[in-house]
C-alpha positions, -999 to 999 in steps of 0.1 A, spaced: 734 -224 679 727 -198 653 756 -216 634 745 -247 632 707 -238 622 724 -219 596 745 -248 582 719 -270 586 690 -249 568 717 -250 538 712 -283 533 681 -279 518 667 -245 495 628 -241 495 613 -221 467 581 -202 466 562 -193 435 536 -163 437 503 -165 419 486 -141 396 455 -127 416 424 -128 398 397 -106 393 361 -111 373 336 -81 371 302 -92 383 279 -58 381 285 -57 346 289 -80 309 304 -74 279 279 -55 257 259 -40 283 239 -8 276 248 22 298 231 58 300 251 85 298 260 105 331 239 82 345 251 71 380 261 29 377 281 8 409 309 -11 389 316 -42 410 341 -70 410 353 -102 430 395 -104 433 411 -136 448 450 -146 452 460 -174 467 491 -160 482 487 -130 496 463 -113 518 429 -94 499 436 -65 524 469 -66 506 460 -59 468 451 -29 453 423 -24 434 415 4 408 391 12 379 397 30 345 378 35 318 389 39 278 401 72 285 403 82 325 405 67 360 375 62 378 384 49 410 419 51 424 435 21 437 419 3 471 418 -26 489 387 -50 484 364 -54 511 368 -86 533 346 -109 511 368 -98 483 343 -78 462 356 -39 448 331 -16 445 329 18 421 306 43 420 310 65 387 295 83 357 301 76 323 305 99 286 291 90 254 324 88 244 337 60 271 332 19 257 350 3 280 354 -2 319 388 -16 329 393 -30 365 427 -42 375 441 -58 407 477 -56 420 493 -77 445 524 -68 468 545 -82 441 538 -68 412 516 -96 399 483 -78 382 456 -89 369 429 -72 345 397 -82 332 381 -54 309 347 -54 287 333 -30 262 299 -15 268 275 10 247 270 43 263 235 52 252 238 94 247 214 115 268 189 134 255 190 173 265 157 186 280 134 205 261 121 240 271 93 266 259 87 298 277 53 306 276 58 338 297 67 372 300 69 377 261 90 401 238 60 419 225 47 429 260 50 458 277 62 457 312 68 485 341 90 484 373 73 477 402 47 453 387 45 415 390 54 398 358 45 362 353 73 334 345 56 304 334 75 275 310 66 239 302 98 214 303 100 178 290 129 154 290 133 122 268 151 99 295 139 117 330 110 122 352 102 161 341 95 164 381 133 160 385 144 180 364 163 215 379 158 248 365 171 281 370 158 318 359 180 345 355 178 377 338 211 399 324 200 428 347 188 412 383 214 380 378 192 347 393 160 350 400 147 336 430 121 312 420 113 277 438 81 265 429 86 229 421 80 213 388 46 200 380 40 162 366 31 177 329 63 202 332 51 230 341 66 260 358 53 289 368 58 323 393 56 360 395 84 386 404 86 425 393 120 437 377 134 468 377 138 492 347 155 484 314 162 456 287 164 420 297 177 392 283 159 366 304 174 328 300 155 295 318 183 268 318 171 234 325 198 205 335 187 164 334 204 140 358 229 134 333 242 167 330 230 178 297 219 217 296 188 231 278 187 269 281 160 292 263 160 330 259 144 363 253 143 398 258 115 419 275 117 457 281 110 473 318 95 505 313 94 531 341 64 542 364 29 543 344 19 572 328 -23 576 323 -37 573 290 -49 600 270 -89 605 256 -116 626 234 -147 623 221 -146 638 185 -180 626 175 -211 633 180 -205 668 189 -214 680 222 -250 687 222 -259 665 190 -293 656 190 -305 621 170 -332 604 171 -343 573 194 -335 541 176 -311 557 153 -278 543 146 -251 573 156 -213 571 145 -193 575 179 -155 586 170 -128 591 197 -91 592 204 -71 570 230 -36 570 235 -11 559 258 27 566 265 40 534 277 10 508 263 0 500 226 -31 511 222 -40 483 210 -41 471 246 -60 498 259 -93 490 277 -122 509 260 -157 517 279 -183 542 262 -211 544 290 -240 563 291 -257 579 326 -288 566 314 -284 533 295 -249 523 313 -219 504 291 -227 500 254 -189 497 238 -158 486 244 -140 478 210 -105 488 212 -88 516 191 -67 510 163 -33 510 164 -31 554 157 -56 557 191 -90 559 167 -121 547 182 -152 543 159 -183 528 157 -222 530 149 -250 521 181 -288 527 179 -296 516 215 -297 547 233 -332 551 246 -347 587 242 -335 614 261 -310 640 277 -276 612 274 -244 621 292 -218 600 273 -187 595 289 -155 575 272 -131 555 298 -100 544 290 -76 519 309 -40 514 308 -29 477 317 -15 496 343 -46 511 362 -46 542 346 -75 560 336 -88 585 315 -124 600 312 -139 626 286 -179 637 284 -203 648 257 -243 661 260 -263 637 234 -300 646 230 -323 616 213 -358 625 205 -391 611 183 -386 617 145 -414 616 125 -430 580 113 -431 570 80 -438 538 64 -440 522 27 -471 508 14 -457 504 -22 -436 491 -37 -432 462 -11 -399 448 -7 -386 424 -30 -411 438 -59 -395 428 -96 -404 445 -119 -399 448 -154 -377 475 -174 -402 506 -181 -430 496 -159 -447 522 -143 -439 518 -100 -472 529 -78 -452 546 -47 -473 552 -16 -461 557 23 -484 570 51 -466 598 74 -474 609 107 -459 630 134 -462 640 173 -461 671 170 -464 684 132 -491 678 110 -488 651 82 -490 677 54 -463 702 71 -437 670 67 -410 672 40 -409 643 19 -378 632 -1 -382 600 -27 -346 586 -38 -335 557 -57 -300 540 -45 -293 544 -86 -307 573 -98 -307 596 -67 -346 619 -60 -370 607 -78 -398 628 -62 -405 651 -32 -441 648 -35 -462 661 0 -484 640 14 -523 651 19 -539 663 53 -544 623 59 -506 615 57 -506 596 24 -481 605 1 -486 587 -35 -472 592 -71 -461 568 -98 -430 563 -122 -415 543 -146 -379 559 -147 -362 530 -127 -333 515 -146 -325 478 -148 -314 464 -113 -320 463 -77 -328 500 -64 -334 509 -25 -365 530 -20 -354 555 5 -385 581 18 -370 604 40 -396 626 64 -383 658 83 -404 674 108 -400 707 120 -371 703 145 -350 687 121 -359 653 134 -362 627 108 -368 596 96 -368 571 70 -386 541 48 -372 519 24 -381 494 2 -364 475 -27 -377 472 -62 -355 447 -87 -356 440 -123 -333 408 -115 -313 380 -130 -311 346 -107 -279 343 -84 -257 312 -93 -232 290 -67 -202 284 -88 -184 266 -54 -198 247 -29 -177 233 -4 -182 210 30 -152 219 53 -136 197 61 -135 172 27 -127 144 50 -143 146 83 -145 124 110 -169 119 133 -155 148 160 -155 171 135 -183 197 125 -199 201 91 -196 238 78 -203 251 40 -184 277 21 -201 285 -8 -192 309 -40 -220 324 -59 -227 356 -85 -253 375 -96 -254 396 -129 -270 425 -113 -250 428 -82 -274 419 -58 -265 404 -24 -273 365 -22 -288 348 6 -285 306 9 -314 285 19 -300 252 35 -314 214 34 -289 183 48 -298 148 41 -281 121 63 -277 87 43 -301 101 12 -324 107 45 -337 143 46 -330 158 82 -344 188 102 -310 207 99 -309 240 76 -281 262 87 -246 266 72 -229 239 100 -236 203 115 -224 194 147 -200 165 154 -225 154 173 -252 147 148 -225 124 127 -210 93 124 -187 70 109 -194 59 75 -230 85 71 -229 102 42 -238 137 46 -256 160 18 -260 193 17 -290 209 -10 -285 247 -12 -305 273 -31 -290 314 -34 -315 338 -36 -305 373 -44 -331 387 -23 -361 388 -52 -358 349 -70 -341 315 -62 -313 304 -85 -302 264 -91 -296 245 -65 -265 233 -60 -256 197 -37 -221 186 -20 -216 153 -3 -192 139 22 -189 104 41 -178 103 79 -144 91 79 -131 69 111 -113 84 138 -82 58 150 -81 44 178 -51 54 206 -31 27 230 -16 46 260 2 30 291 15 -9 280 29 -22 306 51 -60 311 42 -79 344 66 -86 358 91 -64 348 122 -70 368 133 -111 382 121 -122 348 138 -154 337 140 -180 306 109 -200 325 88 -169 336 54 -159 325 48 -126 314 16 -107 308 12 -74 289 -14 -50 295 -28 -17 270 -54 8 276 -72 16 239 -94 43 235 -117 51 206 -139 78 203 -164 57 178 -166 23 193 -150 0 220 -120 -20 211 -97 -41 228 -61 -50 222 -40 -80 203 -7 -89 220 20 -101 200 51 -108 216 93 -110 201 123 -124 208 149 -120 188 133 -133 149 102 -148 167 71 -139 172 43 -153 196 8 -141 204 -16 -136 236 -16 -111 262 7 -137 282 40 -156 274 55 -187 292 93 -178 290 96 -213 289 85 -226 258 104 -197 240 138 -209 239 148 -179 251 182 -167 271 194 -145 293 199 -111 281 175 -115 255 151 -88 254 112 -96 251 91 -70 233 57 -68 235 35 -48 209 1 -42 220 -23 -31 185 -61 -25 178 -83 -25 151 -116 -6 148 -142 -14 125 -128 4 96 -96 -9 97 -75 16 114 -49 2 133 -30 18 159 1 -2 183 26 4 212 52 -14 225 71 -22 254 100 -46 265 120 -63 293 152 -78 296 152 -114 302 173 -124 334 203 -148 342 206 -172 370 236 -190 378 240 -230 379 230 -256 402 259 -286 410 244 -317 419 277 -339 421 314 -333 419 329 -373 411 365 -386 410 364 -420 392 383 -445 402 369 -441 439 402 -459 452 430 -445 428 461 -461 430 492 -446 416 492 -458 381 453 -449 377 439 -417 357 423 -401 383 391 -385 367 369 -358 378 341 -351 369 313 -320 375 273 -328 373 257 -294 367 222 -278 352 216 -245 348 179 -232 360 181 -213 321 188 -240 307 221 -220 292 254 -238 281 276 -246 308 316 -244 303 338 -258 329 373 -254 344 394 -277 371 420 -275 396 439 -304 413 454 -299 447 473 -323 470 458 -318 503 485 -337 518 515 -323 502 502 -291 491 509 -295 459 490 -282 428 486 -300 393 479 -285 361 457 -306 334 433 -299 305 398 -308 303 376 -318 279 337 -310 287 326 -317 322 355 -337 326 393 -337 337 421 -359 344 448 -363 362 474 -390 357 487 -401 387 517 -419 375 534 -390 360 530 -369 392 550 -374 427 521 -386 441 525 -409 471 502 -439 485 479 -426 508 473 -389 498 445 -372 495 440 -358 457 412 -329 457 395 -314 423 376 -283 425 355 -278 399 343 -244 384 311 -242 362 299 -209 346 271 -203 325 284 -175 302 262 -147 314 285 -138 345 269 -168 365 294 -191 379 298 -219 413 322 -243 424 324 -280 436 344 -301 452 357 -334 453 386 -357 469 400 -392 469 429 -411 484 455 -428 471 455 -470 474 481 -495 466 490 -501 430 480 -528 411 510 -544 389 512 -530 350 518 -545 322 556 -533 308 542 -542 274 508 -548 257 502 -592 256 514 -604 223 499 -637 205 523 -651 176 516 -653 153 492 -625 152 478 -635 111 480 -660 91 459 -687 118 451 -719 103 440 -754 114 477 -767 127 490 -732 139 510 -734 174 499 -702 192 521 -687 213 512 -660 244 538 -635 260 537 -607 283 559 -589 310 542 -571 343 563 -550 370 545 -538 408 555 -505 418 560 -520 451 571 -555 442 589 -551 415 588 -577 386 554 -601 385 552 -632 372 525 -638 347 496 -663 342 480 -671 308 449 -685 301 433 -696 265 393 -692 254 371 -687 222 340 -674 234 333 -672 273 344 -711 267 382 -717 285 397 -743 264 434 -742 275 463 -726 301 497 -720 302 520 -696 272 510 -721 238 480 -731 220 481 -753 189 449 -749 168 432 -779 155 397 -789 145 390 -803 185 395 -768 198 387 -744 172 366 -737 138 372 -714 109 363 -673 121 367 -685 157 381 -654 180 410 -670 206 416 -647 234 449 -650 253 439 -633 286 472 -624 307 473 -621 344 498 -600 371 489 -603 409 511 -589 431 518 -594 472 489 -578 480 466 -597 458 462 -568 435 456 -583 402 460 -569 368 450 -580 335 458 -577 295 442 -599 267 447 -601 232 428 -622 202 434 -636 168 411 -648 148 413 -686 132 410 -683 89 398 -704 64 421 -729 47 417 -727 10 417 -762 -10 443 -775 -27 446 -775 -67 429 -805 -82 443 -831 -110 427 -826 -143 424 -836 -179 403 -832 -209 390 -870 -230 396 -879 -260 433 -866 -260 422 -863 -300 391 -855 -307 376 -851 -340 351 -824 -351 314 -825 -348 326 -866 -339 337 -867 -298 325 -842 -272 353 -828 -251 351 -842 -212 371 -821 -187 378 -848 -157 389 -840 -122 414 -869 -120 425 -860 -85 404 -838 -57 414 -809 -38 423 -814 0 407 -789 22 424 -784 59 391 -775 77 372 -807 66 347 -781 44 326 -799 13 344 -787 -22 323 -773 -53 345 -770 -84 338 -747 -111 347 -753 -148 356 -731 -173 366 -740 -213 394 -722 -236 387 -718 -276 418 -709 -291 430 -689 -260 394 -673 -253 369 -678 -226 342 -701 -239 306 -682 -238 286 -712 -257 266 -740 -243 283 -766 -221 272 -801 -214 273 -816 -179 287 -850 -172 301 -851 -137 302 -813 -128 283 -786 -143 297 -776 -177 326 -803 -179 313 -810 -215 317 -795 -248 293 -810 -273 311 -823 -302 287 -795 -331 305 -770 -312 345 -788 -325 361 -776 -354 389 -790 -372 422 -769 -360 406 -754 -326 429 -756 -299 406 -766 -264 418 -766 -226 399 -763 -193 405 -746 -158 390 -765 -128 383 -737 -96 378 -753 -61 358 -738 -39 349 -748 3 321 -726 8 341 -694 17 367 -689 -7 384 -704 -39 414 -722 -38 440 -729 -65 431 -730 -100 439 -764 -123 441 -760 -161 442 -791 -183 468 -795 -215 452 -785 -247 433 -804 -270 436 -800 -310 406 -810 -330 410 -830 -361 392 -834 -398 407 -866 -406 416 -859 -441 447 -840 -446 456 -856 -481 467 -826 -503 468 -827 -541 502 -828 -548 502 -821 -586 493 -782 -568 456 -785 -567 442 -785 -532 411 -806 -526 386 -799 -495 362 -821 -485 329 -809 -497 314 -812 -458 337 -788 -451 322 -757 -468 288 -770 -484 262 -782 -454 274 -814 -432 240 -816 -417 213 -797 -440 183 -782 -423 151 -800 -429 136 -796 -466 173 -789 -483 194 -818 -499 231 -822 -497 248 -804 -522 266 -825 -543 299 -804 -553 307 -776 -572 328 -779 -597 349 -745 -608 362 -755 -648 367 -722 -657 385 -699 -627 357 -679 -633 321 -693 -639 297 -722 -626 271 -729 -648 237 -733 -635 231 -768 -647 257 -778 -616 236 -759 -593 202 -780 -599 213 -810 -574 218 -782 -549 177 -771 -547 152 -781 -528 114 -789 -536 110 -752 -547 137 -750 -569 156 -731 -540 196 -727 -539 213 -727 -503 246 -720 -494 256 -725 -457 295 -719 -450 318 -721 -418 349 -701 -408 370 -735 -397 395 -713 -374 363 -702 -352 335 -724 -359 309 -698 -367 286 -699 -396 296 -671 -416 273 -673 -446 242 -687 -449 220 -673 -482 202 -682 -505 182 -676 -538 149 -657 -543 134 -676 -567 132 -710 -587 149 -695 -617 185 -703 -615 193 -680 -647 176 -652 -632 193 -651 -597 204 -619 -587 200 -617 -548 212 -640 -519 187 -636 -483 204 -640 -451 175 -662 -434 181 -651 -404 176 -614 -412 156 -594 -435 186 -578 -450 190 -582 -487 224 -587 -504 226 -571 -539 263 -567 -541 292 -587 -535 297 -604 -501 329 -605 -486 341 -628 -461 376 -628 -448 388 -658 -425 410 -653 -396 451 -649 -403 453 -683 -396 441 -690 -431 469 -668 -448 500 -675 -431 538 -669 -450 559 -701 -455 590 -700 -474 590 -660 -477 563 -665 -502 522 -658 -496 506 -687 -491 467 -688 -507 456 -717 -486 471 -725 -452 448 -759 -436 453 -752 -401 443 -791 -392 469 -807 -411 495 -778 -409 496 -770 -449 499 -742 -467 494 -736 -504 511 -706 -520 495 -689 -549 518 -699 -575 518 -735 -573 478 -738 -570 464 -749 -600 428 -751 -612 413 -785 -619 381 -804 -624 359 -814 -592 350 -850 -587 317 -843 -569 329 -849 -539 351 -818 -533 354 -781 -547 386 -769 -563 388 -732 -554 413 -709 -576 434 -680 -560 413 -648 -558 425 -617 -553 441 -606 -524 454 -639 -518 421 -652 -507 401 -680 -520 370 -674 -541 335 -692 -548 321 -679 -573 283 -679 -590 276 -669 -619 244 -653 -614 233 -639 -653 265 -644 -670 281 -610 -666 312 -606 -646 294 -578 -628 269 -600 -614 292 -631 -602 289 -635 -566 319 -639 -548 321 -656 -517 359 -649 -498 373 -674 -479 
């Protein structure tokens, strides 16, 4: 049994093929922006219709490592990889393996966007602060990231001597850290590193020093001494020392307290421990003053001194009053009053000094406490009056005054701070001024708002008082404490502040598509007025305006990025903007209808399919096709053009009766893609033609033709057809069978005949072919023709061309002939007469003797001419070809003087040459007219045309000098020339002739012309030169003058 299944399976080999799986990344698109180390799923879709998806393996790579190993896809056939990317990776590679061997990759390049590091700033401990074991030192540090939410954002303290420190507290929403912890003893470097969700590392650093345990500061008081007495209201100079191991005294804490009065200073020592300062607030009494000095560690220091403040004498200055300017020399009236609570006024001890000039007096006062003198010793300047009074316990007190001999103070600067303020910024005045004398300089203030005066007169305005666009004036005068100087003025105008646009925002901002409307939203805030926003959207090179946009009317695609840019504008101009943007989404198409035309194939049909699609974006669709036998199994590769494939049945094994599906695949080019289906069977074949339906003759179709029709159709099922033929112009049927003959009963001229060829096989399938020709014009025949008289004479007959016999025409179309005349071999441009047809005539004034005449005869039926008919030639005749044998050649005198002369001119009667070279007038006379007028008019025989035509100026035949053309205005006052055709000088006998007539065939050579004596009917020319003929008239006698006419 085995055997024979063997041997029989050998009878026949079946072969399988295995298909390349495919695989199509749908996470991502080429050109896609990526953060870097930010997390991203890659996915993909694999398919293979051979082999299991459980079965392939699928892994991802990138441009320079492997992100996922291979896998299997999950069961719907989608792969999945979770993965970080470097600035330095572009492109994401996935690839898909089958159990064969058969891979498949699809790769794209993306744009890794580079992450930002965070940004950190320590704001505590610091380098320059001293810090002690045991005591809690604050950490505090503001970080900021470019791409991440500062709140996730992790951080880490650590110091080179306790390793990490063990903070937690969690990041506030402006960045901000902040803790306390106590180190121990020594240097630290401390380092805060800050890591973003990328991986990028920030770290900052700095050293601190860790002293050991505090040590207490160190204190004196080295002034006043200890049991110093001063006097109540007195300004005394405290002095003391503070020191302290481990702080800077700088950072000491400073308190000089009385028992009696409490606290009065706390002004820190310099940086050698000195304390120093001057206070007259100690109320009278016995004062125990105590300096207390604090470490920033606690620790304390105290030291004590006995101060004793008692009543000093009183004193006070009557003259001169303060501010008294007086002039160099002037005698000064000094007077105080003195007085004392326990001493008498007289047992006080005065002392007068001058701040220049040191005691001027130490006059006592009398028993009543007035003390007066005067003196004129004060030099130039401002002196300070100083009256010192000393009672008996050494208590004192003084009285000053100031006396000045001055010159005014000047400002040299005057400055508003800032020069361009806005309207949150205070007004303040710097000012530089001098005084000759030295004296110290006080400023009286005045501010005008707008030219406006106001009620401020200090050194400052503030912000508050100003606004944008005021003008602000400032009117100072210096005094130097005794007279006013100038007064000097500054302005400045309120500038604007501009305005600030925070939070713009896109709504939506994610499912936005091509037909979406979007609104964007700004908060603007300005501190001098309320202003709203201006939207102004882009897209690509376009812009469009209005807080919202309808997607729709954009033209706008997937993946393009709309940007909106919110701005304002205060009232002065200042503009301020902020933008925002959101990618535009893709959505994939919509098939409404998968269609296989024809409906009913049969097996020699094209089979066409063809996909219906629109895309919601209104994106361009591209589409692909696959053909499948359902009932075979089979699959069929074909091309596509568009929307559309086909599949041509007859070169396939295709068999009646099976089922031909198309699947059609329609993608949008932004990674959005769907399929459709569609499916028809097989019918019966119609019959084919073996060969397109031939008509012949296929040109050439005239009234007459015999048409003839052939074709030959085979039935894939019945074999050879026979075929039918049928014959029609039109939709009109005018004949059957495989002939036609064309005549005027059946067809006209331009008529289409269709020969329509039919196959029908046992099935009644039916098949048909056709083929035309077209039915032409039949040109008429050539015509008969002949020109009348056979022998005309000049200016006697008119020439008649005759059609002697018509042209046929096949079609039975009406004949037109057209008529054209010959001169001498030339196309005849003249006037024609008309006798039967237009222009058969030539009027007899246009014939001269010797012209040779034909005519051509054209037929013509309306739509094209037929064969052209040309006459034999005519010669015209003079009649008189009687030569003078004896060698003198007479002419007829109507051949050169005027056959016909115009109206108011006589005949001429001949010229008669005697001489060879001279005419004398007396000849001329019967040649005038009424005026006394001579007229030439001569014509070349050969051609017919009137060559000269002149005549005199003037009655006065001796006097003629100049010939007129009449036709012209052109003068002739030399010799005119004119030359005949060749014909005239031919060569006869080897010799050259003088004289050929070309009427009568004679020529005359030069040496046998003789001159002789005119009869007055003729004109005996003599040989000129060049062998032409001359006429010549003598004009005035002189040769010069003759004028020579060439024939």
């Amino acid at each position: 049994m085995l055997y024979l299944l063997f041997f029989g399976c050998s009878e026949k080999v079946i072969s399988t093929y295995n298909q390349v799986p495919t695989v199509t990344i749908t996470s991502h698109s080429q050109g896609d922006s990526i953060n870097e180390g930010e997390e991203i799923t890659l996915q993909a879709i694999v398919g293979d219709d051979n082999n299991q998806l459980s079965d392939l393996d699928i892994s991802w790579h990138t441009n320079q490592r492997e992100l996922c190993p291979a896998a299997p896809p999950l069961v719907d056939g989608t792969s999945a990889c979770i993965a970080t990317l470097s600035e330095s990776e572009n492109s994401i590679k996935v690839q898909v393996v089958d159990p064969n061997g058969e891979a498949a990759i699809e790769e794209i390049n993306v744009n890794v966007i580079a992450n930002q590091p965070p940004i950190v700033d320590i704001a505590q401990p610091v380098t320059d602060q001293q810090y002690y074991s045991g005591q809690l030192i604050l950490f505090q540090a503001v970080l900021s990231d470019a791409e991440d939410d500062v709140t996730t954002l992790s951080y880490e303290w650590m110091s080179s001597l306790d390793g990490i420190l063990p903070f937690t507290s969690e990041i506030q929403s402006d960045g901000s850290i902040e803790g306390y912890l106590s180190l121990q003893e020594g240097q630290h470097a401390i380092t805060l590193s800050v890591e973003d969700s990328g991986g990028k590392r920030t770290a900052e650093s700095l050293t601190i020093s860790v002293g050991e345990a505090n040590s207490d500061p160190e204190c004196s008081i080295t002034e006043p001494e200890d049991g110093h007495t001063v006097i109540s209201g007195q300004s005394v100079l405290f002095r003391g020392l503070a020191s302290d191991a481990d702080t800077n005294n700088a950072f000491l804490d400073i308190s000089w307290e009385s028992n009696i009065d409490g606290a009065f200073n706390s002004l820190p020592p310099d940086s050698s421990g000195t304390l120093a300062f001057s206070y007259d607030g100690l109320t009278p009494g016995n004062h125990t003053i105590t300096l207390r000095v604090t470490d920033d560690a606690g620790g304390l220091c105290t030291s004590n001194h006995i101060l004793y403040v008692g009543t000093p004498p009183q004193v006070s200055i009557q003259s001169p009053t303060i501010g008294d300017v007086y002039a160099f020399a002037e005698p000064i009236l000094f007077q105080a009053t003195v007085g004392d609570q326990e001493d008498l006024p007289s047992d006080i001890s005065l002392e007068w000094s001058s701040s220049q000039q040191g005691i001027i007096s130490t006059t006592p006062s009398d028993s009543n406490g007035t003390a007066l003198f005067s003196d004129a010793s004060l030099s130039t300047g401002t002196h300070t009056i100083i009256l010192r009074a000393e009672d008996s316990s050494g208590l004192s007190a003084t009285a000053s005054t100031t006396v000045h001999i001055n010159a005014p103070p000047e400002i040299t600067s005057l400055i508003i701070s800032p020069s361009n303020p806005i309207s949150t910024d205070p007004l303040e005045v710097s000012i530089v001024a001098s005084d000759t004398d030295g004296d110290p300089i006080t400023y009286a203030y005045a501010w005008k708002k707008d030219g406006t005066s106001t009620s401020y007169s200090t050194s400052t305005i503030p912000a508050s008082a100003t606004s944008v666009g005021e003008q602000w004036t400032v009117e100072v005068i210096p005094n130097d404490g005794f007279m006013d100087g100038n007064m000097a003025t500054e302005t400045v105008t309120i500038g604007n502040s501009e305005p600030t646009i925070s939070t713009t925002t896109i709504t939506p901002n994610i499912n936005v598509y091509n037909d979406t409307i979007i609104v964007c939203t700004a908060t603007v805030v300005d501190i001098d007025q309320t202003i709203s926003a201006n939207y102004v959207w882009t897209i690509g090179n376009t812009s469009y305006s209005g807080a919202s946009l309808d997607l729709s009317t954009t033209g706008s695609m997937p993946l393009d990025i709309a940007t909106c840019t919110a701005s304002a504008t205060d009232n002065e101009g200042a503009t301020v903007d902020s933008s925002t943007s959101v990618t535009i989404d893709n959505r994939a198409p919509v098939i409404s209808s998968v269609t296989l035309t024809p409906t009913s194939p049969s097996l020699q049909d094209v089979l066409s399919c063809a996909v219906s699609a629109i895309d919601p974006d209104g994106e361009t669709l591209t589409y692909g096709f696959s053909w499948e036998n359902s009932t075979t199994g089979d699959t069929y590769n074909t091309s596509s053009v568009g929307n559309t494939s086909q599949l041509d049945i007859s070169t396939q094994s295709i068999n009646s009766g099976d089922t031909i599906l198309c699947s059609a695949q329609v993608e949008d080019g932004f990674s959005g893609n769907v399929q459709g289906f569609a499916s028809a069977i097989i019918s019966n074949a119609a019959p084919i033609f073996d060969s397109p339906v031939q008509i012949t003759p296929s040109t050439g179709i005239y009234t007459g033709s015999l048409l003839t029709c052939s074709a030959s159709a085979t039935d894939l099922e019945d074999g050879t057809i026979n075929v039918s033929y049928e014959w029609s112009i039109g939709m009109q049927s005018i004949s059957t069978g495989s002939t036609l003959s064309i005549d005027t009963s059946n067809a006209s001229v331009g008529d289409t005949v269709v020969c329509t060829a039919s196959a029908v096989d046992s099935d009644g399938q039916q098949t048909q072919d056709s083929t035309s020709v077209i039915v032409e014009n039949s040109l008429p025949t050539a015509p008969e023709v002949s020109i009348s008289p056979s022998s005309p004479s000049e200016q006697v007959d008119d020439l008649y061309c005759s059609v002697d016999v018509d042209s046929i025409d096949a079609d039975g179309d009406a004949i037109l002939y057209r008529i054209e005349w010959f001169l001498n071999g030339s196309l005849w441009t003249g006037v024609t007469g008309t006798t039967t047809y237009t222009g058969d005539t030539i009027l007899a004034t246009d014939t001269t003797s010797g012209d040779d005449w034909y005519c051509s005869v054209t037929p013509n039926d309306g739509l094209g001419d037929g064969s052209v008919a040309i006459s034999d030639p005519v010669s015209i005749t003079s009649g008189n070809c009687d030569p003078n044998l004896s060698g003198t050649l007479n002419i007829e005198t109507s051949g050169y003087c005027d056959p016909n002369p115009p109206s108011g001119w006589t005949q001429c009667s001949g010229w008669i040459n005697t001489s060879g070279d001279d005419v004398t007038n007396n000849v001329l006379d019967g040649c005038v007219n009424s005026t006394g007028r001579l007229r030439i008019r001569i014509w070349n025989q050969a051609t017919g045309v009137l060559e000269e035509d002149v005549m005199s100026t003037n009655a006065d035949i001796s006097g003629w000098r100049t010939w007129d053309y009449l036709n012209g205005s052109v003068t002739k006052n030399s010799y005119t020339n004119w030359t005949g055709s060749t014909t005239y000088f031919t060569t006869t006998g080897g010799g050259s002739a003088c004289y050929h007539n070309w009427q009568c065939g004679i020529d005359a050579p030069c040496s046998t012309m003789t001159l002789g004596t005119g009869n007055g009917s003729s004109i005996i020319l003599a040989p000129g030169w060049e062998n032409e003929y001359e006429l010549r008239i003598n004009c005035g006698g002189s040769p010069l003058n003759d004028r020579i006419i060439a024939l």
